[in-house]
C-alpha positions in Angstrom: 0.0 0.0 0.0 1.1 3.5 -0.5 0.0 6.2 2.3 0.2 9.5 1.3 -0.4 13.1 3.1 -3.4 15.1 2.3 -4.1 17.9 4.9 -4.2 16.0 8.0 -5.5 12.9 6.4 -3.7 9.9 5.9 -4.8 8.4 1.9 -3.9 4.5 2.0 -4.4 3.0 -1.6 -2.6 0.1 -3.5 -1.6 -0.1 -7.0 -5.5 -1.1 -8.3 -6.5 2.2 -6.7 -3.6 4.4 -7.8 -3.6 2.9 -11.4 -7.6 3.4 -11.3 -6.7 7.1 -10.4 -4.1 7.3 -12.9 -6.9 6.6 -15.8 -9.3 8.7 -14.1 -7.4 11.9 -13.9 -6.0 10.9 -17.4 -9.5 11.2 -18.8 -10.0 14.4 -17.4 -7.0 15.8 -18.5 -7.5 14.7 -22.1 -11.4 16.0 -22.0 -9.9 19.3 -20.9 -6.4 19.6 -23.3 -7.3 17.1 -25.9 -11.0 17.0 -26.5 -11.4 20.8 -25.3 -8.7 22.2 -27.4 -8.9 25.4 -29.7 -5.6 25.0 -31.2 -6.9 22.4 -33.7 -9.8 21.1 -35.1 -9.9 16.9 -34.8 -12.8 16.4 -33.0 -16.0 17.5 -32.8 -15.5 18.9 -29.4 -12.6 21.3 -30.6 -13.4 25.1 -30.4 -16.8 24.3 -28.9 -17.9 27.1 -26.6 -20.5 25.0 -25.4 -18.8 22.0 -24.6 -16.1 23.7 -22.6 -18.5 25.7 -20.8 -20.5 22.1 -19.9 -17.3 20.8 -19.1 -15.9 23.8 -16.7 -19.3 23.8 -15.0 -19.1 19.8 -14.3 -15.8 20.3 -12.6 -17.0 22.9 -10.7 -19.7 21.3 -9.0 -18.0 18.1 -8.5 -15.6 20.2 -6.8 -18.0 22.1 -4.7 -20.0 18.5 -3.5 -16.6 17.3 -2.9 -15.2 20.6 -0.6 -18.9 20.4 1.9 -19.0 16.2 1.0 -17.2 14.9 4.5 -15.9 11.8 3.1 -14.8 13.3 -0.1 -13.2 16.6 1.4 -9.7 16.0 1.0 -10.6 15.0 -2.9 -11.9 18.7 -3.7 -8.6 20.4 -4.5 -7.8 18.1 -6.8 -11.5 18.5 -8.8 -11.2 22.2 -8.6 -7.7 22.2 -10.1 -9.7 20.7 -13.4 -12.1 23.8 -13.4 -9.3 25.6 -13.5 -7.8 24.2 -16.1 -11.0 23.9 -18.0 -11.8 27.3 -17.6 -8.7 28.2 -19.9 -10.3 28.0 -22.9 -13.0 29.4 -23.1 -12.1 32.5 -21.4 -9.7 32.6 -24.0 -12.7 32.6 -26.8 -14.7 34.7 -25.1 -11.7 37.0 -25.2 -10.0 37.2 -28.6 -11.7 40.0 -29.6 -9.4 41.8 -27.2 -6.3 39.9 -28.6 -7.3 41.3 -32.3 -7.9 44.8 -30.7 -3.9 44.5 -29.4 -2.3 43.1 -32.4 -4.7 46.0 -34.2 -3.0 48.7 -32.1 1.1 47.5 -32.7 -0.4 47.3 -36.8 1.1 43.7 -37.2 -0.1 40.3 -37.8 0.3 36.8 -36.5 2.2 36.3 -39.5 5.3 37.8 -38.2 7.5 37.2 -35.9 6.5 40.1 -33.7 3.0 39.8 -34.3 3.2 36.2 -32.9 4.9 37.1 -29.8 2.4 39.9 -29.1 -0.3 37.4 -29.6 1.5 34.9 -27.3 1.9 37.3 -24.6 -2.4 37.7 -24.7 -3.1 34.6 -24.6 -0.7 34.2 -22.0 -2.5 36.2 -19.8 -5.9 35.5 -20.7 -5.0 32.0 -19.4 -2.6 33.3 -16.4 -4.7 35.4 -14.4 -7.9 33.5 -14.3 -5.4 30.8 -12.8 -3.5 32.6 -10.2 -7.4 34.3 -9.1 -8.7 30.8 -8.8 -5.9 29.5 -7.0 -6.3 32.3 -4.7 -9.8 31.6 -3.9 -9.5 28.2 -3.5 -7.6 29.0 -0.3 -4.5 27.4 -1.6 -1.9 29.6 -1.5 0.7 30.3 -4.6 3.3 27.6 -3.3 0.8 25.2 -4.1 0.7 26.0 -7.9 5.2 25.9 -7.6 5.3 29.9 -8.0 7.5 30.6 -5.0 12.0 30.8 -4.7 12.6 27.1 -4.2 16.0 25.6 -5.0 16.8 28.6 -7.3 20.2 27.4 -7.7 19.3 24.4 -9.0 16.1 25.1 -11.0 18.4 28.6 -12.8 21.0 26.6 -12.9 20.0 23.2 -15.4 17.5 25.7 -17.1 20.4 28.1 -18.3 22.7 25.1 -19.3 19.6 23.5 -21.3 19.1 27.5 -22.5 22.2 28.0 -23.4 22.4 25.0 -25.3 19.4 25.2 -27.5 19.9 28.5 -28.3 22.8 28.6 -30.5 21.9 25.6 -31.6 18.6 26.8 -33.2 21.2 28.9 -35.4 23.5 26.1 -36.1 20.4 24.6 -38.1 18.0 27.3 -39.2 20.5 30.7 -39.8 19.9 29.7 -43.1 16.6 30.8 -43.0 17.0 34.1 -42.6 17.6 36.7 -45.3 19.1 39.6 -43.9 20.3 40.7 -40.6 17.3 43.0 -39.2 14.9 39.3 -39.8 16.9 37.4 -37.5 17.5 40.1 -34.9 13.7 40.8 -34.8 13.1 36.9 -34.4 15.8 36.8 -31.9 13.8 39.2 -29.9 10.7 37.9 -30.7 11.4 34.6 -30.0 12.5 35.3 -26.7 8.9 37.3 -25.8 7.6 34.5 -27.7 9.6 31.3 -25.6 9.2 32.8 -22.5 5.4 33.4 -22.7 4.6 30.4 -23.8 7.1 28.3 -21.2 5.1 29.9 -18.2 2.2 29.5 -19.0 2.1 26.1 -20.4 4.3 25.1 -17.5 1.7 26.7 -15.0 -1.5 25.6 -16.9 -0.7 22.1 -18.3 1.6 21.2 -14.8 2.1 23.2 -12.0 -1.4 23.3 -10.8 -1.8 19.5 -11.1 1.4 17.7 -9.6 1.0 18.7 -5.8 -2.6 17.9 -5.9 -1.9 14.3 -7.7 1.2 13.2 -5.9 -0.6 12.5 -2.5 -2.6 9.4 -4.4 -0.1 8.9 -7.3 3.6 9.4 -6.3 5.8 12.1 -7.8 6.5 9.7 -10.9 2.9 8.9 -11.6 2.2 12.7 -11.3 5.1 13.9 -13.7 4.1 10.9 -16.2 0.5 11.6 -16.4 1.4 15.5 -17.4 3.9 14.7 -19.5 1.8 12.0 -21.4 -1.1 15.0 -21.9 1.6 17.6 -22.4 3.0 15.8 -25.8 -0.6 14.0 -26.8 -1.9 17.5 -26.8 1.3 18.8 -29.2 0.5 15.8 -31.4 -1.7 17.7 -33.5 0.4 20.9 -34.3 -0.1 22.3 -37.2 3.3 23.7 -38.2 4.8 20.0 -38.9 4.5 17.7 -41.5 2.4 14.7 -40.0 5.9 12.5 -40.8 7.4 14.5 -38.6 4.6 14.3 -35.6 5.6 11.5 -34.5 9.0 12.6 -33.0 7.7 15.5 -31.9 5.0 14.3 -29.5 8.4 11.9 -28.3 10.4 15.1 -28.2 7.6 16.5 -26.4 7.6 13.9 -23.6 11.2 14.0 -22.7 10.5 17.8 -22.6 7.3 17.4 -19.9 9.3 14.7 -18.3 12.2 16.3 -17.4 10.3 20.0 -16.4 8.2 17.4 -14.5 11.0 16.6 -12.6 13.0 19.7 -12.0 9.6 21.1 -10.8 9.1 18.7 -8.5 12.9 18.4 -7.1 13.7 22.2 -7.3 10.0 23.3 -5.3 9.8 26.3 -8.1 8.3 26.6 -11.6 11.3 28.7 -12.8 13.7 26.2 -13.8 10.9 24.1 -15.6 10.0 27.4 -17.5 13.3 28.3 -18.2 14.0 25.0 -20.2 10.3 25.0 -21.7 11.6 28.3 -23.2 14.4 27.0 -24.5 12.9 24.5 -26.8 10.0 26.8 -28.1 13.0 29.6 -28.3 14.6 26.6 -30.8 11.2 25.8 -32.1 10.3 30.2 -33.0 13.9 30.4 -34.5 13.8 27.0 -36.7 10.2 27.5 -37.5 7.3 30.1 -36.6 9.6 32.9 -37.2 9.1 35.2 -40.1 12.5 34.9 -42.4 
């Protein structure tokens, strides 16, 4: 049996509960990032207003019979970390309007490199701040969702090497790309807006907010492996790719959630994770969203 904290409860379940758990959350996860998604149209479901709203407001009250539910108390954190999740998207849809207002004001499109990165930062926090508010009024406090110092050291420290080893490697293959000097210094810059943007809030939305609330049932690798396993299912339909090349990248996408997953989890923070999250879609803007 595995005992686990939760609160002041003590959670006693073997490896039929935990891998019953492990499927459950799984399906939750994938009806949120998968089957909820507005990055792609595969299912039905995808960019569905009404379906994410239906789904946000399941979550919810789950979460709510859970918190005044005696038996089920120490369950309700982990229900209302879905609704947040959930709530992502559509807020975002209800929203874009405003993004189009922004990328009107700076006169670009999303079919530059700066126009992308403006875009990024939106969405960024159009799916941010409805987190950190519900995190807040869930009583949990931020350390909960990993936003807090940590092992700085540590976390900085493997981020920058990882940093520091994709970046001039994105030029190594894809300098070639650009055709004069002002392109690549404006998707340099970009990039990095871009990278950054992206790595925190994919790190807080798809990860963070789930791994403290699963580990008490699953165990820290359960936890990391059921985030990474959405985190690279949920890159398997991108559209920039050719679908021979999907394949590797929903692999390279694993080792990517795995190893944040990981450094989140042994540094305490969400900086380190971000930091190397960056990295790759800083090698990802460069090689291929960036306007040569």
């Amino acid at each position: 049996a595995n005992t686990n904290l939760i609160g002041k409860e003590v959670i006693q379940t073997n490896w039929i509960q935990r891998l019953g758990l492990f499927i459950l959350f799984l399906i939750c996860e994938a009806a949120i990032f998968i089957f909820g998604s507005y990055y792609y149209d595969i299912f039905p479901t995808n960019k569905n207003l009404t379906y994410n709203l239906m789904l946000s407001a399941v979550f919810l009250a789950v979460a709510v019979w859970f918190k005044y539910d005696r038996r089920r108390n120490k369950y309700w954190q982990i229900a209302f970390a879905f609704f947040i999740a959930s709530v992502a998207y559509p807020f975002t849809a209800i929203c874009d309007g405003w993004i189009r207002v922004v990328l009107t004001w700076f006169t670009v499109t999303t079919d530059t490199s700066q126009g992308r990165a403006i875009e990024k930062v939106c969405e960024m926090l159009l799916k941010v701040v409805p987190i950190l508010v519900l995190v807040k009024l869930s009583g949990a406090d931020m350390a909960s969702i990993f936003l807090k110092r940590g092992n700085l050291k540590l976390g900085l420290g493997i981020g920058a090497l990882v940093f520091f080893f994709l970046a001039p490697a994105s030029f190594m293959f894809a300098a070639q790309r650009f055709t004069s000097m002002d392109t690549l210094v404006a998707a340099v810059v970009w990039g990095l807006v871009f990278s950054i943007a992206n790595g925190f809030m994919e790190e807080l939305w798809l990860r963070s907010i789930f791994l403290k609330r699963f580990e008490p049932m699953l165990g820290i690798n359960a936890s990391v492996w059921l985030t990474s396993i959405i985190f690279a299912f949920m890159h398997g339909f991108a559209f920039y790719f050719d679908p021979m090349a999907l394949f590797f990248f929903v692999l390279n996408t694993l080792a990517l959630g795995l190893a944040c997953g990981y450094l989140m989890m042994k540094s305490d923070s969400i900086w380190g994770a971000m930091v190397i999250h960056a990295a790759s879609d800083f090698f990802l803007f460069i090689a291929v969203l960036a306007n040569a």
